[in-house]
LUMGU-844350 format. One record per residue (C-alpha): residue in one letter; x, y, z. Coordinates in steps of 0.001 Angstrom, whole numbers, padded with zeros to 6 digits, always signed. Layout:
BEGIN
AXYZ...
***
This chain:
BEGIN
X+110069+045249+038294X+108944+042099+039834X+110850+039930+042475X+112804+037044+040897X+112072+033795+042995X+114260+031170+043032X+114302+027869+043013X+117876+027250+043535X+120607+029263+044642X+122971+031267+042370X+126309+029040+042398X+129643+030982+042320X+131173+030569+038285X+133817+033351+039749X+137402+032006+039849X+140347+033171+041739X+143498+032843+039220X+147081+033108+040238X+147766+034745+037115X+146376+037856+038951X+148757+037912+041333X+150722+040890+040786X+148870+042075+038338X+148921+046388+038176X+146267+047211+040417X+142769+048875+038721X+142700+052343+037490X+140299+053093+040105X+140427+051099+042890X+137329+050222+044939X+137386+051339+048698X+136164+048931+051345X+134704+049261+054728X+135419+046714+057220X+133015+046411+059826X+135162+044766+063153X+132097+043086+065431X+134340+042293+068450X+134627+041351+072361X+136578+039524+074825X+139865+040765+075731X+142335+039406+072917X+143300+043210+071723X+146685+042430+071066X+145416+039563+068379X+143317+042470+067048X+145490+044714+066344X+147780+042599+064942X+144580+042103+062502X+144109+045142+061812X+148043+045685+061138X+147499+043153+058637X+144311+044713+056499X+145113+048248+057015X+145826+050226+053892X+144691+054013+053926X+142180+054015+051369X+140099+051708+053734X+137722+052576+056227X+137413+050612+059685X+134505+050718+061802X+134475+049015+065210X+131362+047493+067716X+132765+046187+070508X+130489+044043+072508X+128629+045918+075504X+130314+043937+078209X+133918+044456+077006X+134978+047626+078324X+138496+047039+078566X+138361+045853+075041X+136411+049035+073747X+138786+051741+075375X+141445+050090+073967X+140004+050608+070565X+138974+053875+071543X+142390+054633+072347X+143680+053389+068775X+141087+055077+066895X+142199+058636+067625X+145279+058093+065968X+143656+057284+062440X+141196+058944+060814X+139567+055688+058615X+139395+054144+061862X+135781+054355+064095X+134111+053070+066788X+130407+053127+066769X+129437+055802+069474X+126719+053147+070544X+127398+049391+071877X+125001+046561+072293X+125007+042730+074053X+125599+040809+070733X+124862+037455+071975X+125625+034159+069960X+122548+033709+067642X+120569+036318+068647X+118233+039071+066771X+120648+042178+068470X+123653+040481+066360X+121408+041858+062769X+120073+044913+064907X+123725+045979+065206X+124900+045170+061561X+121561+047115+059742X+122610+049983+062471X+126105+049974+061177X+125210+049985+057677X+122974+053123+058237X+126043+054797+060115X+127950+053897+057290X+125872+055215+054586X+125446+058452+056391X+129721+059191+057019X+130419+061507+053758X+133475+062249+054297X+133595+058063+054210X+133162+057081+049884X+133224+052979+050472X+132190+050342+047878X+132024+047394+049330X+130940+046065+053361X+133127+042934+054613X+132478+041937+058448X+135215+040481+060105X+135381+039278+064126X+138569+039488+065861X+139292+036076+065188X+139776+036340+061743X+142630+036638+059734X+143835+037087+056274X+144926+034981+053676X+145725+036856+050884X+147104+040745+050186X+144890+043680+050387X+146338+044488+046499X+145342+040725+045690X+141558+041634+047312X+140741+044792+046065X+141791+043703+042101X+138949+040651+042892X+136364+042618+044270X+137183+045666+041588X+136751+042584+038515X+133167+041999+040466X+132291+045045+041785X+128657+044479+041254X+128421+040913+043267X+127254+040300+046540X+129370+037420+048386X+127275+035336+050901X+127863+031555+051277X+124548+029438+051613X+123945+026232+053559X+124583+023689+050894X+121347+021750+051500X+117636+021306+050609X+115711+024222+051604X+112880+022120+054112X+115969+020757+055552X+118008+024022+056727X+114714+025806+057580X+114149+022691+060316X+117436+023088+061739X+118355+026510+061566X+114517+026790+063611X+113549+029685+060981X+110204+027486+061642X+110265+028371+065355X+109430+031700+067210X+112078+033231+069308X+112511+036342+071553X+115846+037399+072799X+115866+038977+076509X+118704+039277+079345X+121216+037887+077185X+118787+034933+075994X+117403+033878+073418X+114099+032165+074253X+112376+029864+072101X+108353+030323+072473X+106798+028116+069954X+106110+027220+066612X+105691+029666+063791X+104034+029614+059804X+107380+030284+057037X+106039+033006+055024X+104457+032392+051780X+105626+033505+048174X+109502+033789+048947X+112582+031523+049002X+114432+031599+052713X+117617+031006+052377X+121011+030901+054325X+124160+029656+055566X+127269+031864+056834X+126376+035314+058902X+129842+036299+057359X+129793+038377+054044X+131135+040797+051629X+128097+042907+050237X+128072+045891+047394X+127047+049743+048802X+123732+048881+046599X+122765+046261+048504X+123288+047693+051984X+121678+051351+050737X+118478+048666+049833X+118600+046753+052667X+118895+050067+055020X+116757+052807+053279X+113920+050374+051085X+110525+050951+051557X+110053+047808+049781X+107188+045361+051816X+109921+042666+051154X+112421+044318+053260X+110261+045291+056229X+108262+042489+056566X+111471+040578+056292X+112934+042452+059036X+109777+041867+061652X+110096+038253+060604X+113694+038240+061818X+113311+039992+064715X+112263+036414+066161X+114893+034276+064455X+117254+032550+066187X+120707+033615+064293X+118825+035974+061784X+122226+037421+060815X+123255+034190+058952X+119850+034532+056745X+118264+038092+056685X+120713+038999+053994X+120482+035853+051808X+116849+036260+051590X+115904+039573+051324X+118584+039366+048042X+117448+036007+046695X+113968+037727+046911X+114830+040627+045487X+115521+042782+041919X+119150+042033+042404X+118735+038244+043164X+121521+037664+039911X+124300+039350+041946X+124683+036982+044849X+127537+034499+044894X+127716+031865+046493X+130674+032388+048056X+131271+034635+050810X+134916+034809+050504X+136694+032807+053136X+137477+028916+054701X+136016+028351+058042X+137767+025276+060426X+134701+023500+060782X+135362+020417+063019X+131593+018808+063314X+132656+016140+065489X+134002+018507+068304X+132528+021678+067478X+128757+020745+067657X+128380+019753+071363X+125583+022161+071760X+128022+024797+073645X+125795+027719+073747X+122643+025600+075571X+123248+028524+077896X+122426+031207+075850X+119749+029774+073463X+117488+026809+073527X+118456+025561+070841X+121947+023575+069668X+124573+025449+067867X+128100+024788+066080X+131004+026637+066459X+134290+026285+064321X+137463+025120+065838X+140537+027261+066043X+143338+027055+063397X+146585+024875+063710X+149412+024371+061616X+148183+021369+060789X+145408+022975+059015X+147098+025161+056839X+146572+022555+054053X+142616+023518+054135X+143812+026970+052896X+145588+025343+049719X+142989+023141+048729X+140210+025035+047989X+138579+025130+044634X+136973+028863+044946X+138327+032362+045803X+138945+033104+049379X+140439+035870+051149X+139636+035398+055012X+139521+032607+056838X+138494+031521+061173X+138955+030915+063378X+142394+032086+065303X+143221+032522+069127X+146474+033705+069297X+146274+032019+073280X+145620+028561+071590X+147970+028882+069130X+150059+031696+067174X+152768+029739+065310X+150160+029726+062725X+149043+033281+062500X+153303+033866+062255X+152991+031220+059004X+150480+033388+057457X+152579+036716+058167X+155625+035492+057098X+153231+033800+053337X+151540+037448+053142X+154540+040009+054232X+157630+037734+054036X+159541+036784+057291X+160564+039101+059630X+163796+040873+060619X+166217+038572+062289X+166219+039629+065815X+162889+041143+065817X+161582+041165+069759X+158373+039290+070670X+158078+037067+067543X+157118+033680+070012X+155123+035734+072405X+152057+036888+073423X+150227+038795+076470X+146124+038872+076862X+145351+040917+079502X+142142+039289+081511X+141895+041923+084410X+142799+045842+085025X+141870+047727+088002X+139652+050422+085525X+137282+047432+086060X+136641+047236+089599X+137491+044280+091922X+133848+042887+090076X+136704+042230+087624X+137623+039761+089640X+136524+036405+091423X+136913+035786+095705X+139578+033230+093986X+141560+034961+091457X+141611+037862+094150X+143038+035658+096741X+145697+034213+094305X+147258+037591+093052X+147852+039575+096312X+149169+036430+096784X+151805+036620+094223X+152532+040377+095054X+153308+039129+098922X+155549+035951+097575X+157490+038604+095186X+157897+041953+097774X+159044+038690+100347X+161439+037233+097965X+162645+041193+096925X+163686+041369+101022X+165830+038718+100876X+169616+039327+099483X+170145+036842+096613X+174143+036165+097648X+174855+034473+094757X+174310+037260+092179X+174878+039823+094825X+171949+041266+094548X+170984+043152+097827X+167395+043614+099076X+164981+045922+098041X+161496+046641+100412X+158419+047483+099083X+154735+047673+100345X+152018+047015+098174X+149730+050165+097467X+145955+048508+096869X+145052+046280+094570X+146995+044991+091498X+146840+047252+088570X+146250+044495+085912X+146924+040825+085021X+148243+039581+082036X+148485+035698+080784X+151776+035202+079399X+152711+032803+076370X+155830+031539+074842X+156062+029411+071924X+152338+028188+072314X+152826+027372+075975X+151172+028878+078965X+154145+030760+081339X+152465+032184+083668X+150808+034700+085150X+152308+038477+085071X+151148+040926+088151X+151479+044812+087795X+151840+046100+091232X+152152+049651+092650X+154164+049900+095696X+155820+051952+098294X+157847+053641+097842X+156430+055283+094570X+156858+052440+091991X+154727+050051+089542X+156359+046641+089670X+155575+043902+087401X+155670+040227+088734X+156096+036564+086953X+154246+033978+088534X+155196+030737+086533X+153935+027451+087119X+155420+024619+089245X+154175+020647+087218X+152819+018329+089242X+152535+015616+086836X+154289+012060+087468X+153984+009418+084965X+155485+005958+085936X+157090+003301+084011X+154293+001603+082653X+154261-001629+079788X+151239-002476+077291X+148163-001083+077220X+148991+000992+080093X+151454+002734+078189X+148921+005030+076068X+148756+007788+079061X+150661+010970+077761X+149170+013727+080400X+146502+013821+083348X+145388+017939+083957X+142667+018931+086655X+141498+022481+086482X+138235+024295+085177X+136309+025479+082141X+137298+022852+079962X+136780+023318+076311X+135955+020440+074659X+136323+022103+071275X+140061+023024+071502X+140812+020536+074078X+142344+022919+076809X+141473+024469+080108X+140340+028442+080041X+141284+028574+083047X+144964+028589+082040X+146599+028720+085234X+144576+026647+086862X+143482+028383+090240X+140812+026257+091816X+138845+027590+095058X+136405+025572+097704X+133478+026255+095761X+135178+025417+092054X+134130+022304+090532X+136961+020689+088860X+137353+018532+086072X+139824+015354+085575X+141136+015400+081863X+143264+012252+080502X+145585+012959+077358X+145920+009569+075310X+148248+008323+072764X+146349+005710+070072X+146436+001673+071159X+144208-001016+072380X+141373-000047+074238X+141842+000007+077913X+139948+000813+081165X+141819+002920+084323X+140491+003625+087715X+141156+007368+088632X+140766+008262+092524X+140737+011810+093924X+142208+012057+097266X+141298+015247+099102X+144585+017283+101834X+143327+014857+104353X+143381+011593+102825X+139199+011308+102189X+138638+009469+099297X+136418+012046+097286X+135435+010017+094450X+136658+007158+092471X+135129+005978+088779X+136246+003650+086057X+137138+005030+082144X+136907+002854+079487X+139295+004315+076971X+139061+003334+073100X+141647+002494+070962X+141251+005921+068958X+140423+008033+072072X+142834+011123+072215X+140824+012325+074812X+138754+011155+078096X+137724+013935+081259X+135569+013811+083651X+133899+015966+086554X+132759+013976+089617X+129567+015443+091437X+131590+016091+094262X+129960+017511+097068X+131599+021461+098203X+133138+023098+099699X+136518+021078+098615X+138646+021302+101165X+141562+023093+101159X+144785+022428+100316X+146601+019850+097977X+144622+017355+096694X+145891+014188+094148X+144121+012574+091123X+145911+008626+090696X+145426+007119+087348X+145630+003370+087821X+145357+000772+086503X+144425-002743+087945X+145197-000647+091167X+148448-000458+089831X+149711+003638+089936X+150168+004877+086295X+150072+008259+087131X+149424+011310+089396X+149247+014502+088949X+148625+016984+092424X+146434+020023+092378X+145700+023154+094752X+142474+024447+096141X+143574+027499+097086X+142686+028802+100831X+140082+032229+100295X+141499+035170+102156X+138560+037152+100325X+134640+036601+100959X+132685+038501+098447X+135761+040709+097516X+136725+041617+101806X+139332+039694+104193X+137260+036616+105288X+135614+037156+108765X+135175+034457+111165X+131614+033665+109909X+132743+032896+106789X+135332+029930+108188X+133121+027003+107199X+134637+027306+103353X+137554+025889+104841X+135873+023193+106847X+135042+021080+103381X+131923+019525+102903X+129380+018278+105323X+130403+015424+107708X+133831+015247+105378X+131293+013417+102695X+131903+014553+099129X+129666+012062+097415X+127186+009617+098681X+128925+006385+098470X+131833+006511+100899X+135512+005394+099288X+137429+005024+102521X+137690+001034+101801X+139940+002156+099255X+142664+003288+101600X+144418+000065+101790X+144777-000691+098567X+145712+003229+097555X+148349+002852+100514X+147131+006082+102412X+148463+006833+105767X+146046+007227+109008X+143700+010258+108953X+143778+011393+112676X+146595+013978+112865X+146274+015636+109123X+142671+015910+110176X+143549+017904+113424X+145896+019926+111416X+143143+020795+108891X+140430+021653+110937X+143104+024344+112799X+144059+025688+109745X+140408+025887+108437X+140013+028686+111558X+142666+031041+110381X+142361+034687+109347X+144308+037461+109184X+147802+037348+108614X+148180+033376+109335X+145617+032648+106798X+147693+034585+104926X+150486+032951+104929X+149128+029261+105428X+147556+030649+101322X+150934+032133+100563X+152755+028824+101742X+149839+026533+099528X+150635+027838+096608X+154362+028314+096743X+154387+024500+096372X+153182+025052+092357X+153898+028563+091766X+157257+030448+091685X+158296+033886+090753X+159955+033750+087560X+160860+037690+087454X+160472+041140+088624X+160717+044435+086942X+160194+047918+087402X+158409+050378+084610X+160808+052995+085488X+163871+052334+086479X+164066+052283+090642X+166096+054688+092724X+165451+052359+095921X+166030+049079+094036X+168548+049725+091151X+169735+046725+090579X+165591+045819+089441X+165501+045597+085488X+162982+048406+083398X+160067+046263+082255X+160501+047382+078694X+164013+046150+078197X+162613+042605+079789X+161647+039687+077527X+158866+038452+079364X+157404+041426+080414X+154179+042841+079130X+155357+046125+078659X+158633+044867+076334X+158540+045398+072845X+155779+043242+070819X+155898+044652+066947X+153776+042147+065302X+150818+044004+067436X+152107+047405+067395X+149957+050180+065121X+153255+052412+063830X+153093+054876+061251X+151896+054727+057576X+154113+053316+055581X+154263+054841+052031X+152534+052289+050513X+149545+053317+052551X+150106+050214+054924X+151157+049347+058844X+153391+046761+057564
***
């Protein structure tokens, strides 16, 4: 039979109705495979996905990204304790638009296809960012009413358009993590190219074609995308629209995406491909209503970081399983782990490294001291290497803190809460001055979400930080903001002109390194008049390339040449910024910038006491030499307390986790 070629694109006449909700499921239900492309280190979030599909009839395979190890031997871990769950015994680098991303999907599908004892209908690909809206009973009688469709959602737009800015008319090679655009290419004659979303819900027919075919179509399709930058979000599209079966696509590949143009097309992945890309932003509450407006049938939707916000994956929960038990432990928190020791100290930066023995000293010190007024007596410890792991802990949306696992002498694990000191001071301030809600300094700034990565904010000597303003809507205004370094140098100073809609303004001055050490101050004014300030550390590095700094290595202290950060020199400023004389904090600095050992120790461990205090200590088994230490488990805040919302339990007998 001939290829059908299209002119258009087959537009979705399928309808979700409520009517069907509840309705007795299908005498025989289709099966589906869910194919989990993952990475990062968010496995609580997955699980808690996975909670939420799981029904036994399903099957669950797993690639977790190459460079996530902690990641895959958590799933590793998980698998072995259900049989429809897998992960592929192979992992590759699945970089953001590149030709490995389809290499690893047409390798899963042949996997797939070859698992007997596995009897799937239907392929869905999910990322651990996704989440569902509706009930697996609510998907599988849609899918079972169109069991012969294939769902994929196409761009929307005239074809000469998307092939121009997709670059399907550009040649592209991806090596070392890089895609690498080489030139100009000829679209191939005779076929329709289409494409849109690289997420999908496809029929066994359709994958057994796409994976087994001898067809020309198929093959030649595949060499062409081989060279496509983001082939994943068209290989599929085409090869169908081109083929036999061109009258069972959709157009609709059953979910909502946040798409936020304005923010989430800043061409964020220049560092991985030469080319500009979108990404969509994370859910809020606030966008809920995008889930209740939509016109066509949906059953997924990203994206969702559970460490940007989870109030509304627990909105979803409570719409698809009803709320939860009163009293039920965790419900407002949640842990992402972002170092263990399985990892090597190449887990870790010269910075972060310095910070968390850090916290372990400030902890065993404060564990020494009797704390009279709840009679608590003192407890010693040593520290025994390394810390074990590090956890970011949340609460209600909001960062708390870092949490520390420790082993110590005598035989113990201890696990520590470092929570944040706030810096921030915002002064009375009338008119247009008035619009300043927030200044933050830190780094890796996502424009996109609006929030630091770096959520504790631990800047070293060689960091370069960014200034971000948080703005309440009024007339437009313009605000001087100065950066004053530990020894009163004017590092930089720079004008913002901030418009009446702005919610937003940052900035990172060129500023020569290394900073200099110690605490520094960003002023907001404005006409020299102090709106704000908020104070920030750079921390002092008692680690060079992962060892104790050695006395060649002293100049990161020193700051930057001749005390110069940036070529035009500030220092007029001091007047008018009221700073005090120079001469004896200088003196000070440049001893402290020779320090090692122990008194560089402690000069670090006194820096950041000023912003960081321990919150809590507990012990995973309860202490013979420190009784009076709580068991981690029975402790709120502690990683290792009860968290049921990501918890894999057993079966229920309605074949579900929950």
């Amino acid at each position: 039979m001939p290829h059908l070629y299209l002119a258009g694109k087959m537009t979705s006449g399928l309808q979700w109705e409520e009517s069907d909700i509840g309705a007795p499921p299908p005498e025989k239900p289709l099966r589906v495979v869910y194919m989990l492309v993952v990475h990062g280190r968010a496995v609580r979030q997955l699980k808690r996905l996975i909670k939420a599909i799981y029904h036994k009839d399903h099957f669950y395979y797993i690639h977790v990204d190459q460079r996530s190890n902690y990641l895959h031997r958590e799933m590793v871990q998980m698998a072995e304790h259900f049989t429809n769950i897998r992960v592929t015994p192979w992992r590759m680098i699945t970089i953001w638009g590149g030709a490995s991303l389809l290499t690893m999907y047409l390798r899963s599908m042949q996997d797939l296809l070859e698992m007997t004892d596995w009897s799937w209908d239907f392929f869905i690909n999910l990322s651990a960012t996704d989440y569902p809206t509706r009930t697996n009973q609510e998907l599988v009688y849609f899918l079972s009413k169109y069991k012969d469709k294939n769902f994929l959602k196409s761009h929307g737009r005239d074809n000469a358009r998307f092939i121009k800015k997709q670059g399907l008319d550009r040649l592209f090679h991806e090596c070392d993590s890089h895609m690498w655009r080489l030139g100009e290419r000829q679209i191939p004659e005779g076929i329709v190219l289409d494409g849109g979303s690289d997420w999908f819900a496809l029929t066994r027919t359709f994958v057994k074609y796409v994976t087994y075919t001898d067809d020309v179509l198929v093959s030649e399709l595949r060499r062409f995308y081989k060279y496509t930058l983001l082939p994943a979000e068209s290989f599929f599209h085409t090869v169908l629209e081109n083929s036999k079966d061109c009258n069972t696509l959709v157009d609709n590949n059953l979910r909502v995406t946040n798409w936020n143009r304005k923010l989430g097309c800043r061409c964020q992945y220049k560092h991985i491909v030469d080319w500009c890309g979108c990404s969509p932003n994370d859910f809020k509450p606030q966008d809920i209503v995008r889930l209740q407006q939509l016109s066509r049938p949906t059953f997924f939707a990203r994206k969702f970081e559970s460490s940007v916000n989870q109030e509304v994956l627990d909105i979803l929960d409570a719409h698809l399983f009803g709320e939860p038990d009163s009293g039920t432990p965790g419900l407002k928190a949640y842990w992402e782990n972002i170092y263990h020791s399985m990892e090597g100290l190449g887990g870790l930066s010269d910075v972060t490294l310095t910070a968390y023995t850090a916290f372990i000293r400030l902890s065993l010190r404060k564990l020494q001291s009797p704390d009279h007024e709840s009679r608590k007596s003192a407890c010693s410890f040593s520290a025994d290497g390394f810390p074990s792991s590090i956890e970011l802990y949340f609460y209600d949306d909001h960062f708390q803190g870092y949490l520390v696992t420790q082993k110590v002498n005598p035989s113990e694990t201890l696990e520590i809460w470092m929570m944040p000191r706030g810096s921030l001071r915002i002064l009375a301030q009338v008119a247009a001055a008035s619009r300043i809600q927030s200044i933050e300094v830190g780094t890796e700034w996502d424009p996109k979400e609006r929030i630091f990565r770096n959520f504790g904010g631990l800047v070293g000597p060689m960091d370069e930080p960014v200034a971000v303003q948080k703005w309440s809507h009024g007339v437009n205004v313009t605000v001087t903001v100065v950066w004053i370094d530990p020894t009163y140098i004017i590092a930089a100073s720079y004008d913002i002109v901030v418009d009446s809609e702005a919610d937003f303004t940052q900035y990172k001055p060129p500023l020569s390194r290394p900073l200099r050490p110690g605490v520094w101050h960003v002023r907001l004014l404005h006409f020299w008049e102090l709106l704000a300030e908020v104070k920030f550390l750079v921390i002092p590095l008692t680690f060079q390339n992962k060892v104790p700094l050695q006395k060649g290595d002293r100049s990161i202290h020193s700051g930057p040449p001749n005390g110069q950060y940036m070529e035009q020199n500030f220092q007029a400023l001091s007047g008018i910024l009221g700073l005090p004389s120079r001469v004896d904090i200088e003196q000070e600095a440049n001893k402290k910038s020779q320090l090692l050992g122990k008194d560089l120790e402690k000069w670090t461990d006194d820096s950041l006491s000023r912003f960081w205090s321990v919150g809590g200590i507990c012990t995973k088994t309860s202490s013979p030499s420190c009784p009076h230490l709580p068991v981690c488990a029975d402790t709120h805040w502690s990683s290792l307390s009860p968290d049921p919302k990501s918890e894999l339990r057993s079966i229920g007998p309605d074949g579900r986790l929950r």
